[in-house]
N, C-alpha and C positions, 0 to 999 in steps of 0.2 A: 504493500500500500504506500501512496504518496502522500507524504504531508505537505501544509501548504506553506510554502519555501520561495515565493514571488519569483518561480521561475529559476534557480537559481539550482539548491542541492534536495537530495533525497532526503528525508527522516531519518531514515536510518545512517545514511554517512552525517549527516550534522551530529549524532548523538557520537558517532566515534571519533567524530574530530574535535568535537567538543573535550571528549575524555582523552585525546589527547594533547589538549592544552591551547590545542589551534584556537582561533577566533572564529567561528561562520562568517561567511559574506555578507548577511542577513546583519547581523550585528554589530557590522565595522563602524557603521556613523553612532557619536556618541553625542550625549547633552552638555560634555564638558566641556568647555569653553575652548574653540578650534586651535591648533597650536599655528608654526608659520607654515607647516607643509599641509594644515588642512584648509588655510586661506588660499592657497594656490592651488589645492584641488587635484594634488597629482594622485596615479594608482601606486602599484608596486614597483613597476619598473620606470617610477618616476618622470612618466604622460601626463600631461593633463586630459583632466576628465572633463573636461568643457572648455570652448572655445568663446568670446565673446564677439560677436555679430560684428563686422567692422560698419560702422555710420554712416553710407556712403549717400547721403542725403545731399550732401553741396557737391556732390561729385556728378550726380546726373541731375540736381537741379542747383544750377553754383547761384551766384548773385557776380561774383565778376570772374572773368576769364582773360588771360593771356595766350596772345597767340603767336611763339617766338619761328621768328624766322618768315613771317607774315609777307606775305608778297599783291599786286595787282596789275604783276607783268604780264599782258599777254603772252601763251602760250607755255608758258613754267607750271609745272605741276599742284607748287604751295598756291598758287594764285587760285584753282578751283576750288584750292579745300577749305582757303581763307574764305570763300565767295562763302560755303555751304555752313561754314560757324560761324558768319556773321548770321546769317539767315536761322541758323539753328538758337544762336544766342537772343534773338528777338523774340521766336515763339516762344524760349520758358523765361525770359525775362532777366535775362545777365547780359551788365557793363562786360563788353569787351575791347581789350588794350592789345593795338598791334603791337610787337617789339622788333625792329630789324636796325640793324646800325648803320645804313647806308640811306633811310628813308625819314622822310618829316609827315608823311600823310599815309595810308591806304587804304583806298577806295574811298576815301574823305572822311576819315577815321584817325585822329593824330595816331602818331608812331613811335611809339618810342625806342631811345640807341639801347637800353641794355634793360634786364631783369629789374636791377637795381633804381630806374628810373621809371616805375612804375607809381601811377599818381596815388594807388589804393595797395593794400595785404588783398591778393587774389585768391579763389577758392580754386579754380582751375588752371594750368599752366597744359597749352599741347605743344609739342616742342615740332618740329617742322623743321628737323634738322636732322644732319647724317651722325652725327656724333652726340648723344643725347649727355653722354657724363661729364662732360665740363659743364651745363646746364644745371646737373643737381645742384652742385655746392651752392649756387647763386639762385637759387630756388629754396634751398634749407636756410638760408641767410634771409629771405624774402619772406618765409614762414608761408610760402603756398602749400595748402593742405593736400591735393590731388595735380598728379600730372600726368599725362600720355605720349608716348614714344612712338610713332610711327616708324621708325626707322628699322630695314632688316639688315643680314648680315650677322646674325646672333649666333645662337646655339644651334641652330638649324642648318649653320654650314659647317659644322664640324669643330675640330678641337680648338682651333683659333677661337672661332665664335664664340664658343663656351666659355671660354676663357673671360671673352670681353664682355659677355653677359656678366658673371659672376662677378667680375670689377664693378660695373653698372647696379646689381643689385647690393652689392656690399655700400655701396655707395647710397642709396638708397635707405638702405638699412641705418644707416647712421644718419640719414638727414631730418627722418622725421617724417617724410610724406611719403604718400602711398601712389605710385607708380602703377600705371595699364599698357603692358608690354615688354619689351619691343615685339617689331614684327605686327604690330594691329591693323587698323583701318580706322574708316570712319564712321563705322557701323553704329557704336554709341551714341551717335548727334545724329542719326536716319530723323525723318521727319512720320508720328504715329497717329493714325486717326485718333481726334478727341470725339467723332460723334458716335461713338460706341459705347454701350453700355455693358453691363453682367462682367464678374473676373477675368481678370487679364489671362496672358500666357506671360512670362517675363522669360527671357530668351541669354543664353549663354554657348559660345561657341569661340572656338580655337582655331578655324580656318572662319572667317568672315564669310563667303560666297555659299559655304553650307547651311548658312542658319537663313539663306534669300527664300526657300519652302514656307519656314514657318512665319515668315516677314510679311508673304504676300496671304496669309490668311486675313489679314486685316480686310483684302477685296471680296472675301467670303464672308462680313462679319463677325469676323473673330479678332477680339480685342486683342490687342499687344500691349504692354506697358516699359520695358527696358528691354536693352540690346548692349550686351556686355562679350565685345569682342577682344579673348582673353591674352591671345598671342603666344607669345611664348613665356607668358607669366613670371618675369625677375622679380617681380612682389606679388601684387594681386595675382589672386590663382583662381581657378574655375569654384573652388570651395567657400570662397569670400563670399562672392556673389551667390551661390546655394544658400548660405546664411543669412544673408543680407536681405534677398526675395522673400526667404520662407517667414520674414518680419513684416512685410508690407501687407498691409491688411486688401489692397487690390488686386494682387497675385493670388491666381487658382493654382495657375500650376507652373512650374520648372520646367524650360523641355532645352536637353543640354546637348551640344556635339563636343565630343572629347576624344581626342587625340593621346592627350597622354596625361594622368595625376602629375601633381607636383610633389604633394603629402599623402599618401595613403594614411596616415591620421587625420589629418584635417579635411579629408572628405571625408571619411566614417560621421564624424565631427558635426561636419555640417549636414549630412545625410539624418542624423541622429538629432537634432535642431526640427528639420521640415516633417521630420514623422511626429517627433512629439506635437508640433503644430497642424497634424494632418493632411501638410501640404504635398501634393505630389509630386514626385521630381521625376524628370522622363529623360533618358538620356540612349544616346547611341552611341559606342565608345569603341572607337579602330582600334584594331588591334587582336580578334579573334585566332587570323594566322599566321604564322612567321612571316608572310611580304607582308598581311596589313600592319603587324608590329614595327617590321624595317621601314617602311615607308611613312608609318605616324613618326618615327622616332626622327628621321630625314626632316622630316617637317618643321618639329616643336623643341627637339633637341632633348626631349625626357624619357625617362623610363615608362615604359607603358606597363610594364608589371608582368607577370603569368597571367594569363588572364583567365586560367580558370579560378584562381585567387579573384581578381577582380570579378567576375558574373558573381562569383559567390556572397563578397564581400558585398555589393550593388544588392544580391536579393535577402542578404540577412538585417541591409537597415531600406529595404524597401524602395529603392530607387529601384524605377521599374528600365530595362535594358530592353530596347528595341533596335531591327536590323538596319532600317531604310529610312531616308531621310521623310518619304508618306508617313511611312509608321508613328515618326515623330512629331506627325504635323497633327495628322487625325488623333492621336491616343492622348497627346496634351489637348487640343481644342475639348475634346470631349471630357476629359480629366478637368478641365476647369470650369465646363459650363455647367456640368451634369450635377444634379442634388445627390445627396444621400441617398443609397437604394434601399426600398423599402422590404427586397427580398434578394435573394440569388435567384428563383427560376426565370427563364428565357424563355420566353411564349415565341415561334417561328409562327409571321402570318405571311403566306401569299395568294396571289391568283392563280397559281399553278402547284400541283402537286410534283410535279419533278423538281421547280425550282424550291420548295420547302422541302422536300427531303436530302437533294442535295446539299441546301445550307444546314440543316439539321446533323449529317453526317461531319461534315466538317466541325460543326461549335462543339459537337463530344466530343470527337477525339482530343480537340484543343480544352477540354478539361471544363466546360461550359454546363449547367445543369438546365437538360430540357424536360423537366418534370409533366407526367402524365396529367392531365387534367382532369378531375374530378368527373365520374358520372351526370352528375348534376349539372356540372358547366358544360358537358357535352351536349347535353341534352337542351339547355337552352341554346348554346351555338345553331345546333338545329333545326331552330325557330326560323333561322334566316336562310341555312345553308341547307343541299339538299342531302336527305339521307346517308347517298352513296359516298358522300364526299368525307374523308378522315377530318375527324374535329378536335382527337386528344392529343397532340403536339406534333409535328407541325398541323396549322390550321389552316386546312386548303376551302378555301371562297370560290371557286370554279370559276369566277371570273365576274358573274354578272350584279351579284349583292352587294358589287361595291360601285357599279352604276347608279344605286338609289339609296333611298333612305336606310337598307338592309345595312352599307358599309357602314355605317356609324355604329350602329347597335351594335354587330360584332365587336367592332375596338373597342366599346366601352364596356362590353361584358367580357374580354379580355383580361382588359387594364383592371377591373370591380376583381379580379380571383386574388385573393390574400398570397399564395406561391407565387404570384409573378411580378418580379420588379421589373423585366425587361420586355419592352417589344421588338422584335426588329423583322420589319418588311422587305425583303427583297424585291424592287420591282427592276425585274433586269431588263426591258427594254421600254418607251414608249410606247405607249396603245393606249390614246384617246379614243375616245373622252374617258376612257376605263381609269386609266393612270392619272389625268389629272385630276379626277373626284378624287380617288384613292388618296391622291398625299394633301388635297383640302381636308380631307376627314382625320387622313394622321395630325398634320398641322393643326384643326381645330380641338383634336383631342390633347392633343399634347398641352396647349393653353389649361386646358382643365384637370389634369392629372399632375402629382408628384412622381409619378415614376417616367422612365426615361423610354422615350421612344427613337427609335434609328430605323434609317431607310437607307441602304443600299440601292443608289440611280445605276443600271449596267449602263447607260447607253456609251457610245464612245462619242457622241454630238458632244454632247454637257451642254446645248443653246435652246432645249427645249422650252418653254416657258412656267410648266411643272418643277422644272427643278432649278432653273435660274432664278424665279423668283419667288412661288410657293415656298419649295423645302429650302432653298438657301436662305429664303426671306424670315425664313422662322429662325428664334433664337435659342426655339425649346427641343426644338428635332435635330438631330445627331444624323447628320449627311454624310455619307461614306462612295467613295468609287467605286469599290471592289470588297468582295467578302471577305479576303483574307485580312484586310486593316481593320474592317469591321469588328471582326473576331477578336483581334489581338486587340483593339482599343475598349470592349468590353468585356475581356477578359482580367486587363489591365485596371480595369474600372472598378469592379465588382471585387480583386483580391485587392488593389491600394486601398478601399474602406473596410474589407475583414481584416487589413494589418494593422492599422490605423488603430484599428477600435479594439486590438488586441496587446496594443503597443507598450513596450513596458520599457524606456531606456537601460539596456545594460550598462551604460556607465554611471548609474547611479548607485546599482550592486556592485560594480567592480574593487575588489579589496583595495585599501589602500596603504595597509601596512603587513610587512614579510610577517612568512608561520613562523614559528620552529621547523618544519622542516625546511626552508628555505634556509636557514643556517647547519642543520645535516648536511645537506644534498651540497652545498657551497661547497663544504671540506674535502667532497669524493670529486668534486671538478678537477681537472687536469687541464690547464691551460693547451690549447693547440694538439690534444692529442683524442684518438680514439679510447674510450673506456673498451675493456673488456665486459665481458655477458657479465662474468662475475660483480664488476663495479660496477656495470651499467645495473642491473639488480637492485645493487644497493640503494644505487641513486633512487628506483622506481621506492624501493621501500619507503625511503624518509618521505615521500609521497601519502603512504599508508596505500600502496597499491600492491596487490596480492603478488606474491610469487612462488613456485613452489617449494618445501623443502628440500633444500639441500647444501652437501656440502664441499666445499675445494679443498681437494686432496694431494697430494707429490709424492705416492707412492703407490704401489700396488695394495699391499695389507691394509692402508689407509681408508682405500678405495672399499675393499670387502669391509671394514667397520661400520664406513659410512652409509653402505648399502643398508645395513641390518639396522641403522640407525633411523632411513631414511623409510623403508619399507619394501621390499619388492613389490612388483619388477620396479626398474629402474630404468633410466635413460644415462649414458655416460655422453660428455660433451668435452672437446678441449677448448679451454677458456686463457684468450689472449688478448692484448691489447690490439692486434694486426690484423687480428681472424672478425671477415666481414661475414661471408658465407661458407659455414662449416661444411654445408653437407655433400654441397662438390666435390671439396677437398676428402670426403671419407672421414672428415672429425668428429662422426654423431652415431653414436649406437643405443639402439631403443630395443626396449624388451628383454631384458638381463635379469635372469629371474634364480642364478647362484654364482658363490664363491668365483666358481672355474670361470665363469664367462666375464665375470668383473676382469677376473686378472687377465685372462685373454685382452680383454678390450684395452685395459690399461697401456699394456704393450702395444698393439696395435696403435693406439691412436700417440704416443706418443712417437714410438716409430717413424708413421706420418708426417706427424708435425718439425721432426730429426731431418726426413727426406726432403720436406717441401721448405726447409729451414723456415717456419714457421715457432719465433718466441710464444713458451708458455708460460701461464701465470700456474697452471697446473688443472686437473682434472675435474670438472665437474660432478658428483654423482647426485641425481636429482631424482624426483618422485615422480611418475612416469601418470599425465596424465591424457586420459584416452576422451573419452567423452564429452563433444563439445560443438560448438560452431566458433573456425580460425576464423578470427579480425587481427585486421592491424589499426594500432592508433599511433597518430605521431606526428612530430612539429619539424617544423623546416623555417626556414628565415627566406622573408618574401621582400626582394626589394625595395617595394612601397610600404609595406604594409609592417614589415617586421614578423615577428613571430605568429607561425598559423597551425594550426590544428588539422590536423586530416583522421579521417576514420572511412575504413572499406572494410571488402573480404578481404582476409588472411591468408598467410602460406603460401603458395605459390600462383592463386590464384589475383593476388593483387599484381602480379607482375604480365601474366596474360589478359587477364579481364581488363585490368585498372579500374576497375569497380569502388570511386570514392570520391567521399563528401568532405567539403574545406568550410571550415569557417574562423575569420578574424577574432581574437578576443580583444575585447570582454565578449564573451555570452554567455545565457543563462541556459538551465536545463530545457525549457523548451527548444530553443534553437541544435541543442546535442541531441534530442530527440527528432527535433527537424532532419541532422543530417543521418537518419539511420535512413529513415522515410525517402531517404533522396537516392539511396542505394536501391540499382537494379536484382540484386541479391539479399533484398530486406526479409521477403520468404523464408529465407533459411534460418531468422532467427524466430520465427512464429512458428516451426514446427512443421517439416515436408515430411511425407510417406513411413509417416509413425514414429519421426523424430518429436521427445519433449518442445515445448515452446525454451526460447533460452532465458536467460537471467538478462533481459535489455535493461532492470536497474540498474543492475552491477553494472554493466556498460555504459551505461549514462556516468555513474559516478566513474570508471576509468576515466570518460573522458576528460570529465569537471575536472578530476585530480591534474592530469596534465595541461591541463589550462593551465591550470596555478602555475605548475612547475615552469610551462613557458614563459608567463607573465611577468614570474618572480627571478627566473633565472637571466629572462632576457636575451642578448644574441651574446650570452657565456654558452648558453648551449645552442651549438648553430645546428644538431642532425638529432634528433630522437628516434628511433624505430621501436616499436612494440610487437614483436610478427613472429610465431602467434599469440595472439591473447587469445585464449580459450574461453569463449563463453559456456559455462555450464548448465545446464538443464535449468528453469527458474526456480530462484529461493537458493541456488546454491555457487553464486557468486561469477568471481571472474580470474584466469588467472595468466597471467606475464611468462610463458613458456619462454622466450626470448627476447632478448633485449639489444639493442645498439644508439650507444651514444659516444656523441664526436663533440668536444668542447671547442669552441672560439678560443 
């Protein structure tokens, strides 16, 4: 049984970690007056556990602005962009100062020769210049709060670049203001419909020309509010701005393009920010294959991570990961218009029964609940539709009942069933007047309901006037091209409000002071070197993670003591610091059930270890256990991210399958249960072909355990392997058959 542990540890491991002197998670914040490390809020391995929102209010609405290097040459490049922030600085209502040292006017605008001759302290500075770092100093002297970098040649062209970013950003770092790029545009001063109502979309993107999709929704009625085009990020990073939006009370939703992290902290950070706040974040992030990695990296000049670390890391704090730049346009638009659903089931309605079953096949498989509709509600469907015609999901209309008054009455004896929060109409091609009644009756319905209704237009025209100005003209119907977006933007839809409303910050749980075992396990660290099975053991123990008995022997006689000590049968292992994989090498005898075979094996395997000049620490003889389902769990160090958690099948099945689930810490027990669930081999721990169900608590707490261990140990321990940990039948735990750890 589970107690309630906010997600966090089991009942049963809290009471043993309690009695062994550890603190719970549950228990770490206390009433006692914060000390300095609990005003800054760090965990264990000395993170901060919160981030504060940068202000960036005068940055995209300033009150004065300079614009260095300002020009009204015909034909010069600075001359259009000056033309586009004078005109940008009128509509939000900021003093702008040109500054160029060769000039007394532009565009009938005095001019000023330098920074320092600036008539006012500016909120904005855009530099329009090739070399932006001799500008900070005389901008940190100016006390201008924000500035922008236009300028490339960064980190993007390689090791020079990098170089001269880092100068640029160190520079930065010390002046005080907070810098947008290099490598940007002038995507931040676009000019945004004000005659639009309902939540914005606020927009963030790394290559400028990818976020023009979600730019031009505004022609569809969909509001935009910012456009934060990040560059190559020497300060501001794509994570700023996720925090920044998910504060604005007009922002629906986030919808991001990303090239590459800068902090895999400080996105968790700001990811962990928009879910507490329920905001959606929608992102599309290059980098799934080795070229889109090489060629994001070419671009932006960062690490773009593992990216199975990143999918994982994105769907453990809810940032929803889509493929295509549609994807991003549709599943944000609708992620910010869309109310709260008032259920999960998907009512499919069409004028065709091919086309309802079609889309019907597709929203299951994509994980969609199309729940059967009640006798009752079939039975009044009926009223309209004939007989013959299927009514309990999809709901085929033959075509004519929605020629007259009948359409109405359907949708709204749809929309009236308590199971269905959703509608979605496929009308895949025009056929007037059928089709334009049809989306007057969605459109008039949708004014009248809280629940969300979406249409699917096939046609490839899009000039009909059904859907140019009917359904696009509507604010409450959810317009889609094609089924597949549809799918994924109310898939998206429906799990960002079951997250949301499930959401419990793990870094609120996250420990923030070392166990006791984190001062064990210190002592058995070995700078730069592999642990053998034997220390690695150890290490798991001060854990409080099971292992089996046994004991390390340097002798034959030893070996037959230990046996009899240990229990037959027995497994003999040779334990070294060097030995990654014994059983290739013939270092692993299982099932030694007397004296003679001990001593047999002793020989043998040191033998071996003689040939293959493989150093021993000396003999393992261990308690031989049989009965189980192999996992592996285990941490690795992720470039962005730092320390990560993995759990699959075990044995040799994680090296053929690779059957396994990642997840960043901090998390809680739900989330280690999340990733058993994400395993295509979770069956095997529920019990196949008259196998026990297995002990999945005790797996949950291995995991938890090694969280800590990571947390606390930090990147001292750069490799952990658990393989196998034997899950045993339920109620009778979990146990560390072998171990491998490699110290930083």
């Amino acid at each position: 049984m589970l107690g309630s542990t906010h997600g966090t540890l089991t009942t049963d491991f809290r009471a043993r970690v309690e009695a062994c002197g550890e603190t719970p998670r549950t228990a770490v914040h206390s009433t006692a007056a914060p000390s300095a490390e609990d005003t800054v809020a760090l965990d264990v391995s000395g993170r901060p556990l919160h981030a504060d929102a940068p202000d960036l209010d005068r940055f995209f609405r300033p009150e004065s602005v300079a614009v260095i290097g300002a020009s009204d040459t015909d034909g010069r490049p600075n001359t259009g962009i000056t033309r586009q922030l004078i005109a940008w600085a009128e509509r939000v209502g900021a003093r702008l100062h040109p500054v160029h040292p060769t000039r007394t006017t532009v565009f009938g605008l005095p001019c000023h020769a330098s920074v320092a001759d600036l008539p006012e302290q500016v909120d904005l500075a855009v530099l329009l210049v090739a070399d932006p770092l001799p500008i900070v100093e005389q901008l940190a002297e100016a006390k201008v709060k924000f500035a922008v970098a236009f300028a490339s040649g960064f980190a993007e062209t390689g090791d020079e670049g990098a170089a001269a970013q880092a100068r640029l950003g160190a520079a930065v770092q010390r002046s005080g203001l907070r810098l947008l790029g290099p490598n940007t545009n002038l995507n931040a001063f676009e000019k945004f419909r004000d005659d639009l109502d309902g939540p914005a979309i606020a927009l963030i993107t790394q290559s400028g020309h990818q976020g023009r999709p979600v730019y031009t929704l505004q022609e569809l009625g969909i509001r935009l509010s910012h456009w934060a085009p990040t560059g190559n990020e020497a300060d501001l990073e794509t994570s700023d701005f996720i925090s920044y939006f998910a504060e604005q009370p007009e922002v629906g939703a986030i919808a991001c393009y990303v090239e590459g992290l800068k902090d895999g902290r400080q996105f968790l950070l700001a990811a962990d920010r928009a879910a507490r706040n329920g905001v959606p974040v929608v992102a599309v992030k290059v980098g799934r294959t080795e070229t889109g990695a090489r060629m994001a990296a070419s671009h932006t000049g960062k690490l773009t991570g593992a990216d199975t670390v990143v999918d994982a890391a994105m769907r453990q704090f809810g940032v929803i990961r889509v493929d295509g730049l549609d994807e991003l346009q549709d599943t944000a638009a609708l992620l910010a218009r869309a109310r709260k659903p008032l259920a999960d089931g998907v009512v499919v309605y069409s004028i065709s029964g091919g086309t309802g079953a079609h889309f019907s096949d597709l929203a299951t498989e994509a994980g969609l609940s199309i729940p059967t509709l009640s006798q009752a509600k079939q039975d009044e469907l009926h009223q309209w539709i004939p007989q013959y015609l299927g009514v309990s999901n999809p709901v085929d209309n033959g075509g004519h009942p929605v020629g007259d008054w009948r359409g109405r009455k359907i949708i709204d004896a749809i929309l009236a069933d308590p199971s269905v929060g959703v509608l979605i109409c496929p009308i895949t091609g025009p056929f007037p007047p059928m089709s334009d009644k049809l989306a007057q009756d969605l459109v008039d319905a949708a004014e009248q309901t809280d629940k969300l209704i979406c249409v699917i237009w096939g046609s490839p025209v899009g000039t009909e006037e059904a859907y140019r100005t009917t359904l696009l003209g509507s604010s409450r119907v959810a317009t889609f091209r094609t089924f597949g977006n549809c799918i994924t933007a109310v898939r998206a839809y429906l799990g960002h409000h079951r997250f949301t409303a499930a959401y419990r910050s793990p870094f609120e749980d996250a420990p923030r002071t070392t166990s006791p075992s984190f001062r064990k396990a210190q002592a058995l660290m070995r700078p730069g070197q592999q642990l053998s099975e034997h220390a690695a053991k150890q290490l798991l123990r001060a854990y409080g993670i099971r292992v089996p008995r046994e004991q390390l022997v340097t002798s034959a006689a030893a070996a037959v003591r230990a046996a009899g000590l240990v229990g037959y049968p027995v497994v003999m292992k040779a334990s070294g610091p060097q030995l990654a994989h014994k059983t290739e090498l013939g270092l692993v005898k299982i099932g030694l059930t007397s004296a003679s075979q001990i001593r047999d094996a002793y020989r043998e395997l040191t033998d071996i270890a003689r040939y293959e000049n493989v150093p021993l620490d000396g003999i393992l003889v261990c308690q031989m256990v049989e009965r189980g389902v192999e996992m592996v769990v285990g941490v690795t160090q992720d470039d962005l991210f730092g320390p990560t958690v993995t759990v699959g099948l075990g044995g040799v099945l994680v090296e053929v399958l690779h059957d396994v689930a990642v997840r960043v810490p901090p998390f809680g027990e739900d989330q280690a249960r999340a990733m058993l669930g994400e395993l295509r081999g979770h069956a095997l721990l529920e019990g196949v072909r008259g196998a026990p169900p297995a002990d999945v608590d005790a797996l949950v707490e291995v995991i938890l355990r090694v969280q800590r261990m990571a947390m606390e140990l930090g990147d001292e321990l750069s490799e952990l392997d658990i393989n196998p940990l034997m899950v045993l039948p339920r109620g009778q735990g979990a146990v560390a058959l072998d171990a491998l750890a490699i110290c930083h």
